[in-house]
N, C-alpha and C positions, 0 to 999 in steps of 0.2 A: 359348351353351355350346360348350366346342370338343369337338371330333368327338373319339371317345375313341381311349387311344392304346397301342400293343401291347406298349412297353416292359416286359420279364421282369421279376419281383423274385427270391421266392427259386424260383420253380420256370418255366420258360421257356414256358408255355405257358398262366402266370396273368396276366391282364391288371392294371392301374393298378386298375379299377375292383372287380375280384373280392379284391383284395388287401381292398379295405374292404367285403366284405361281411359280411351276417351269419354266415356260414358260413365265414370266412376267419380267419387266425390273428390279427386284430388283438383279433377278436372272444372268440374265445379267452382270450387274455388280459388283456381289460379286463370285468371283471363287467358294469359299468353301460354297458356299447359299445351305440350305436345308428347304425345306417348312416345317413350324409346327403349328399344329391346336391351340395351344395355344397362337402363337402368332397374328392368326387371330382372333381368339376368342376374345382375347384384344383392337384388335384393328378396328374389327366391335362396339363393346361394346363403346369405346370411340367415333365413329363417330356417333352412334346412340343418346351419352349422347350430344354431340357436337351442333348434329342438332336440338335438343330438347332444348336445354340451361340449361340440368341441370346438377347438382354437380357429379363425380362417385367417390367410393374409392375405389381401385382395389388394391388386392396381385395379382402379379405376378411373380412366385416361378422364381426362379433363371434358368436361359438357355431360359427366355421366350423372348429373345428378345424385353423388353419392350420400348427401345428407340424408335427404326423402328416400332414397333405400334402405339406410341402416336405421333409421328412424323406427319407420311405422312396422315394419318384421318386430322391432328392440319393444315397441312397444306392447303389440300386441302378444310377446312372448310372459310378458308378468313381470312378477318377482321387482328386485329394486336393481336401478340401472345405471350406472357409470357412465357417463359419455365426457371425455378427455377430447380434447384442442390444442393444436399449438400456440395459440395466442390471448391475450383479453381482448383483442378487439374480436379477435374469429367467437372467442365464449361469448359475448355479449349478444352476438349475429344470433347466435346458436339458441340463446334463451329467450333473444324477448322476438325473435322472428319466424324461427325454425322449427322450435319444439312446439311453440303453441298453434302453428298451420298444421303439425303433424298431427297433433291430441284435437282438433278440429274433423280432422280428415279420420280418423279412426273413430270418433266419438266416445272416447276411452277417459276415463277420467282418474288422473292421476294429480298428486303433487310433486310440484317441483322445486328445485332452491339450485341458487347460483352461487358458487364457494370458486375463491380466490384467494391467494396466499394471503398469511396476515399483513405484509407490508402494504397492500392495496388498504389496508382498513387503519384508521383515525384510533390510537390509545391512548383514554383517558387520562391514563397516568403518566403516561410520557410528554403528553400535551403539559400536564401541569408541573412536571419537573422542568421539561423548558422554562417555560415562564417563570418559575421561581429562579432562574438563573439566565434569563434574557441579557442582564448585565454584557456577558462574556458577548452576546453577537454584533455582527456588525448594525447598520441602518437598514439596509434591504431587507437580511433577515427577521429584525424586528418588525419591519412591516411585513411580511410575508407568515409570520408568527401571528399577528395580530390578526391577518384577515383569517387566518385556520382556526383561531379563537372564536370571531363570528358565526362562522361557518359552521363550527362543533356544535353551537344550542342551538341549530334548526336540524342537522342533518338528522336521517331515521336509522339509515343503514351504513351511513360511517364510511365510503367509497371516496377515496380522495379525489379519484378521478371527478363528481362533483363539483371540486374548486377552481373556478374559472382565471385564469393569468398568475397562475404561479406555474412554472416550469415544470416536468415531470423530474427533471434532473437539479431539482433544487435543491440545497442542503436543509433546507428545510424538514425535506420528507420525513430524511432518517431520523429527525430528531423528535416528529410525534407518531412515528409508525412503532413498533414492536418487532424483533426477531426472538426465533429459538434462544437465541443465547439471553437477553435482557427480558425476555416476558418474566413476568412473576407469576403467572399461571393462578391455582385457587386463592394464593396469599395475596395477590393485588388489593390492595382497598378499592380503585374502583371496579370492580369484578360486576358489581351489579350492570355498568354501563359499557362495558367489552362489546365490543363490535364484533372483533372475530370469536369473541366465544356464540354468542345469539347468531353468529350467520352458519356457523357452525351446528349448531343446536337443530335451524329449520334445516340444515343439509343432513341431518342423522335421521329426522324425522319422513322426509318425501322420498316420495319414490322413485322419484328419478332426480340425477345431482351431476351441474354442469360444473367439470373444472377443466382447466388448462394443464399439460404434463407436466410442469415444475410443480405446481401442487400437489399432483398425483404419486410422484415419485417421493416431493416432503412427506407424504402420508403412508405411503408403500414405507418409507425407509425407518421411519418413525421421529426421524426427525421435526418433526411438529410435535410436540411433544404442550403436553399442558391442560388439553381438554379429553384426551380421549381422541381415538381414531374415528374415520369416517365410512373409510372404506372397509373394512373386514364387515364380509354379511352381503359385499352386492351378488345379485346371480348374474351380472354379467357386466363386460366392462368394453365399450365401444372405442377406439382408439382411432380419431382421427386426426390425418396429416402425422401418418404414422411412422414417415422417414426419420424425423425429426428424433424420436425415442431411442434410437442408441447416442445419440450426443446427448442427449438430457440424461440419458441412465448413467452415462458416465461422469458428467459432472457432478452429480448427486452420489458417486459411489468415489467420489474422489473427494479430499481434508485440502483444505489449506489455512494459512494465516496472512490476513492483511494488514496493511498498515493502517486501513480504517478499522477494522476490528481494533488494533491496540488503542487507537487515539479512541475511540468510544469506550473503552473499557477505563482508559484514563478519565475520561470525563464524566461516566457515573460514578467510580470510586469515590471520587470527588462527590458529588450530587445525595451520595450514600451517607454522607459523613454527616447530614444533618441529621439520619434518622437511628443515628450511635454514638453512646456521650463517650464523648473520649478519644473520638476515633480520627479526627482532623490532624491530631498529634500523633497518634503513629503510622496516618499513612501518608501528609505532608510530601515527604523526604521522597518515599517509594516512588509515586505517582510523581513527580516532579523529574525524579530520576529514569522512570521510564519515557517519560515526554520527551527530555531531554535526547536521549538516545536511539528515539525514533526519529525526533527531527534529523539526527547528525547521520542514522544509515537512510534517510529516504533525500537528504543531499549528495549524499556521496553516490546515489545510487543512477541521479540522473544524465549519468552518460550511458547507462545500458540501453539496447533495442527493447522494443515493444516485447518483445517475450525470447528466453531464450534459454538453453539444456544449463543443468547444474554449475558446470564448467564457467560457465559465463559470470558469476558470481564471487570467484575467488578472490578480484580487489574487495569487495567488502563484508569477506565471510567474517573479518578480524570486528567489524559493526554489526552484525548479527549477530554473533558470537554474546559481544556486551549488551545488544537487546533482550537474547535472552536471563541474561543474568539478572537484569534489569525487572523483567517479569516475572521470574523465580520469586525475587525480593517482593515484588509487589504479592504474589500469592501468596507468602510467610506471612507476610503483614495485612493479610483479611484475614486468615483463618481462626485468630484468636475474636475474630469480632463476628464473624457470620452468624453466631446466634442472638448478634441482638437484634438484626432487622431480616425480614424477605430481600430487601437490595441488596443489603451487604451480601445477604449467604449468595445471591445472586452472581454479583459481581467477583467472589470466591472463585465462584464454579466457573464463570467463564474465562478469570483467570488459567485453571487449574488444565483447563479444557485446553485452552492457547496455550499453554507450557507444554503440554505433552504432544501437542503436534508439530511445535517448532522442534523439542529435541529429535522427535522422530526425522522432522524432515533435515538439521543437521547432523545426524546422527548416523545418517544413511542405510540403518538396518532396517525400513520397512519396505516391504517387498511394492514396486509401481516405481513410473515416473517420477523423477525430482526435476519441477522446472519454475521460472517465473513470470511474473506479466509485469510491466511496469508503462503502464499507458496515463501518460498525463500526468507523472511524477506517482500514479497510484502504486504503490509496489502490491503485489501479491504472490506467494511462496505457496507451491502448489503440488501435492502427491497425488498421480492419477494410477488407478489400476491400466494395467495394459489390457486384460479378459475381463470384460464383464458378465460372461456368460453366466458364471457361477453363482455370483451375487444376486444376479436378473431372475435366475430360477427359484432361490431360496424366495425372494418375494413373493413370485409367483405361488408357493407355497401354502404363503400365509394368505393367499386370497386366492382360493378354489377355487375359480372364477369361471363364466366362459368367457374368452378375449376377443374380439373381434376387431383386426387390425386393417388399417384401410388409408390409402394415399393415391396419388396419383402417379408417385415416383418410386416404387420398391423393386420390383423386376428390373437384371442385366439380361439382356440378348435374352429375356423372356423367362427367365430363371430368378428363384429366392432364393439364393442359397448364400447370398453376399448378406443379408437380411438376415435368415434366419438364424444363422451359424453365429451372425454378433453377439445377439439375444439367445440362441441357447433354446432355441423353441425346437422339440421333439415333436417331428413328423405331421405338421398343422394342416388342413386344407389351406389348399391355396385356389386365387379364381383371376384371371386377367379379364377385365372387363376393356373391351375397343370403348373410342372414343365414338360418337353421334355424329362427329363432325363429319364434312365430307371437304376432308382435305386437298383432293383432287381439284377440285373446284374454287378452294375458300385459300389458298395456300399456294405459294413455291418457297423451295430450298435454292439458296444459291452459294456456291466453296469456291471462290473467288481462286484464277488461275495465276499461276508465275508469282505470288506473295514469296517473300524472304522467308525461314525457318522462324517462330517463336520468337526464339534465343536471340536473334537480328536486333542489333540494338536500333533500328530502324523500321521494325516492322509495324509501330503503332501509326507510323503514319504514313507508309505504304499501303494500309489498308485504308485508311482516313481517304486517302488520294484515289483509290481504287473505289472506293465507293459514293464518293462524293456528289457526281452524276444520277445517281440516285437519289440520295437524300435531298438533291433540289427540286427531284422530278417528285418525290413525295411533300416536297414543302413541309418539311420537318418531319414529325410524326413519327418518331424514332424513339427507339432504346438503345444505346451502345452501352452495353455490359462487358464487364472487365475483369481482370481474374485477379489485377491489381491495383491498390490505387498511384501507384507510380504510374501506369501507362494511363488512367482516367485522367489525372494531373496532366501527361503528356496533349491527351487527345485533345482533353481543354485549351489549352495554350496552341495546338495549332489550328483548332477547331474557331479560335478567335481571331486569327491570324490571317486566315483563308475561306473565312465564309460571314453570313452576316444573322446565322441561326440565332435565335437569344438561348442562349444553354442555362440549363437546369443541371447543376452539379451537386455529388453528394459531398456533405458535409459543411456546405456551404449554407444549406438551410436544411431545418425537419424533414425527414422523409413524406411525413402526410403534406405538409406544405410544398414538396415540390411535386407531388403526385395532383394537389389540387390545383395547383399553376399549371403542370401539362396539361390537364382535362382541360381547363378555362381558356388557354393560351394557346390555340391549335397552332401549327408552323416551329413549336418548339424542338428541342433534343434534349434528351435526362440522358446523362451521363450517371451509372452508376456501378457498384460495385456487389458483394455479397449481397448485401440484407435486398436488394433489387432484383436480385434473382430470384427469389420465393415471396407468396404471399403479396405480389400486386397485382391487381387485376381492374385493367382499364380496357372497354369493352369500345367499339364501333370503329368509327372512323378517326377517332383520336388519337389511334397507336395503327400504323399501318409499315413500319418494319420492326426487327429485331436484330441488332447487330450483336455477334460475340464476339470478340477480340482472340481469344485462345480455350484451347479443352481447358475446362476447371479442374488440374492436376492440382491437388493439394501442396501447400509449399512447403521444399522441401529443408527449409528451417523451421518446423512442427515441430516441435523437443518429442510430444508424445507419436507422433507420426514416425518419426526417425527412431524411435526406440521398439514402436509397434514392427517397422518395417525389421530391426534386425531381429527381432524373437522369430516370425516367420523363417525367416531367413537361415536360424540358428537350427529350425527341427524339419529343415530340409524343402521348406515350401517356397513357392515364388511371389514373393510379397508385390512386384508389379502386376500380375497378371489375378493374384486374389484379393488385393488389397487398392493396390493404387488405381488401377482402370475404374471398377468397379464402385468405386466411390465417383470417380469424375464423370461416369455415367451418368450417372444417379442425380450429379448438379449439375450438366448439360441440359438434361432431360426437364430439371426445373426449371432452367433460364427458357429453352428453347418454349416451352411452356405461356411464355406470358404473353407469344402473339395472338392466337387464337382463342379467345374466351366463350366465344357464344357463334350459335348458328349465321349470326349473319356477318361475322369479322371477315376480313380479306386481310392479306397482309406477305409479305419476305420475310422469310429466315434468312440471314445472312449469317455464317460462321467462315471468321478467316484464320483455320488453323489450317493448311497444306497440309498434316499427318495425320488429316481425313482420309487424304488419297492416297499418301506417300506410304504411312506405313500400314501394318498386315493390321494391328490392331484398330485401326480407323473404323474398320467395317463392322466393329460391335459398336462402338458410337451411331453409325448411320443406321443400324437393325433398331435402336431403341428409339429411335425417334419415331413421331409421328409419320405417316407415309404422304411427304410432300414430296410433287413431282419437279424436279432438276433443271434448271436453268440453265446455261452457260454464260450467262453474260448481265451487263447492267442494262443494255438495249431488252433484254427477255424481260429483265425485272417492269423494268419501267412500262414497257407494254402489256404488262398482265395487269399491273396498277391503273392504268388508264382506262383498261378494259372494266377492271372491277372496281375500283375504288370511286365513290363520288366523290 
């Protein structure tokens, strides 16, 4: 634990740690406040890295209270302050709940502003190029256009989220949102009424500025491009749910070309032509001819898997081939026009911009992965770096920053170096904060005996069967988490077959929708996969096991995973034991994570991998967990449920 540390908050002569006492204004203010050493511990830790200006990476295990730690240190440190989230719903928590009990509790007065990518915000101008060509949409989306019309002359701050029963996945969106490549930036006509420039504007002015990592990374990369940056100038930058940042660094440090990208490029050209005399007649032909040959490689394309390495692409390299030709022609054919309008030069550019990334990616001379996604007929053509270290650091460059990185999941077997070493961070404090909880008590683990290998094309419902006895003696109240959705599919279908649970399946409905039916619907079971493993949290008695199906080993059809794996490989290192374990640590440690939330949960782990026990490497999985005490059996389970659970 670090030594404690003297930084003032609101009164010069209260310490880090008096701030969170019982008798201190946090306490005050939060009815249910209980002092905890762990979350002082954190949050001396941060005020000490603070005043010092250097980097920290801290776990801090779940109940630690880590917001209100890094908070009121961050705050009471000065200067202008950065705090990054993984999600919009976590940023929203973060600004209209979190910051303003904190600036309450420090009595510190700052401003503040909440920045979001632009896609979250309503453009003017795109609103009105729709509508000037509504013709082309179906029924739905003209109605779904029309009520964003309504919507546009009340709203203040332009938040889509705002409009009540249109889908977040509507095609709607993209057609009144803006990105990097279609903004008109100072040349827009309506510039006066940009949403993301004015939320933009109050986030360069306040002093403290709440965004989510995909923004932070648009901004760090300079991809946002249009207004000026936001971040160069903060003195210090909070980074929470901080596992998450090398998957974000990376897809932000990796190019591709989509087939939505072509088709919207095709449809402002078009859109473009009203505001260039002349210009219908020479790009007609172009744009038609690109259309055309998207639609014929995005048919030919729908026999391939969900994502898959270079290789997999050679039936229709001879259709990409002619796409690109196709978008060459169409670049030739703006470039004589782009000085008569902002869209046209627009439309130019991101032309210009798509042609040099698809040659590059059939070209195969740029250094990274060549792979594609093609989910729901979407195709996407994708170059990832394999090292992001280097890119990570030059950023870090251009923002002198202090970083203060913080999750609940970063440490293997107690170690950063799986962490560190992705990012490229040179010699940082680090701090393991324990959890509050008192797992001994509130918790068991149970590793189910005699289960099949994984691999067993039978195991998903050997373990169904084995645990069965359980789930009825909890009357629902379960998570069964899954490494894939083949065996979630599985588990459903015999889960319907052999019991009479009502299941809550993913994909089957919104994730908040089946998160709100479990809470409402006690006796349930969510059946889920990834996005179930991180970032839900359902507190009491309406979640009282956790089932995992298998360790969360990355699969091993990852085009970039499998390319990652042989570079390792190539300069002598052991990509399972640096690479593979250590990541499935990491999302172990998140799923096993969602039984216990708060002081008073009770609840089962259940994990039915045998190569907990079987092999040598199990025992860095069982070091990183929580410290729940061992069961052997469903009769243990069900009697410590009995004992504790109402």
């Amino acid at each position: 634990m670090a030594a404690p540390c003297s930084i003032a908050l609101t009164d010069p002569d209260l310490s880090v740690a008096e701030q969170f006492d019982q008798a201190g204004r946090l306490a005050e203010l939060l009815e249910d406040f209980q002092p905890r050493p762990s979350q002082v511990q954190l949050a001396e830790r941060i005020a000490e890295c603070l005043k010092d200006g250097r980097d920290l990476v801290a776990e801090a295990a779940t109940g630690t209270g880590k917001t209100l730690a890094y908070l009121l240190p961050a705050l009471a440190n000065g200067g202008k302050l950065i705090i990054s989230t993984g999600t919009l719903n976590l940023q929203d928590q973060l600004f209209q709940r979190d910051l303003p009990l904190a600036l309450k509790v420090t009595g510190l007065e700052r401003s503040t502003a909440l920045l979001k990518g632009r896609a979250n915000y309503l453009c003017p101008q795109r609103l009105d190029q729709t509508v000037a060509t509504q013709d082309e949409l179906n029924a739905q989306l003209v109605d779904e256009l029309q009520q964003v019309q309504r919507w546009s002359k009340q709203t203040v701050h332009g938040e889509i989220r705002e409009v009540e029963g249109i889908a977040q996945r509507s095609r709607i969106w993209p057609m009144v949102t803006s990105t990097v490549d279609n903004c008109l930036g100072s040349e827009c006509p309506r510039i006066n009424d940009c949403h993301v420039l004015h939320a933009r504007r109050r986030a360069q002015d306040a002093d403290v500025v709440v965004v989510n990592h995909h923004l932070l990374f648009a901004d760090l990369s300079l991809k946002q491009t249009g207004f000026g940056e936001v971040l160069p100038g903060a003195d210090a930058v909070i980074i929470d749910e901080a596992h998450q940042i090398p998957d974000v660094a990376t897809r932000f440090f990796s190019r591709s070309v989509s087939a939505w990208q072509l088709s919207e490029l095709a449809r402002d050209s078009l859109a473009a032509c009203a505001t260039a005399s002349g210009a219908l007649r020479l790009l007609q032909e172009p744009i038609d001819q690109l259309k055309s040959r998207l639609s014929l490689t995005v048919s030919h394309a729908h026999t391939l898997p969900e994502r898959g390495d270079w290789r997999r692409l050679e039936p229709i390299m001879g259709k990409l081939q002619d796409l690109l030709d196709a978008l060459v022609d169409l670049r030739n054919a703006l470039e004589p026009l782009q000085s008569q309008s902002r869209e046209m030069a627009s439309c130019h550019d991101r032309a210009a911009a798509l042609t040099q990334t698809l040659q590059d990616l059939l070209g195969g001379e740029s250094r990274g992965v060549r792979w594609f996604a093609c989910k729901r007929g979407r195709l996407t053509l994708n170059l990832t770096p394999l090292d992001i270290a280097e890119p990570f650091r030059q950023l870090r460059d251009e923002l002198p920053s202090t970083w203060i990185m913080t999750s609940a999941t970063l440490a293997v077997n107690g170690q950063f170096q799986h962490f560190t070493e992705r990012l490229g961070l040179d010699s940082p404090a680090t701090e393991i904060v324990a959890s509050p909880f008192d797992y001994a008590r509130q918790s068991r683990l149970w590793l189910p005996k005699d289960l099949p290998e994984p691999s067993a094309t039978d195991h998903t419902e050997q373990l169904l069967k084995t645990i069965l006895p359980l789930l009825n003696a909890s009357r629902g109240r379960a998570f069964l988490l899954f490494t894939s959705h083949r065996a979630l599919q599985r588990a459903a279908t015999w889960l319907r077959a052999h019991s009479d649970f009502q299941l809550l399946v993913q994909e089957e409905a919104p994730r908040d929708a089946l998160l709100a039916e479990f809470r409402a619907r006690p006796g349930s079971l969510l059946l889920g996969a990834a996005s179930f493993w991180e970032g839900v949290d359902v507190r009491g008695d309406a979640l009282s096991v956790v089932v995992i199906d298998k360790l969360p080993f990355a699969a091993p059809d990852d085009p970039v995973l499998s390319a990652t794996i042989s570079a390792v490989r190539e300069r002598g290192g052991n990509p399972f034991s640096e690479l593979q374990i250590p990541s499935a640590v990491l999302a172990l440690k998140q799923g096993a994570g969602r039984l216990i939330r708060h002081s008073n949960d009770t609840g089962i782990l259940v994990l039915g991998d045998p190569r907990l026990t079987t092999k040598g490497y199990g025992r860095m999985f069982l070091n990183s967990l929580p410290p729940m005490p061992r069961v052997d059996s469903s009769q243990d389970c069900i009697q410590f449920l009995n004992e504790r659970v109402r």
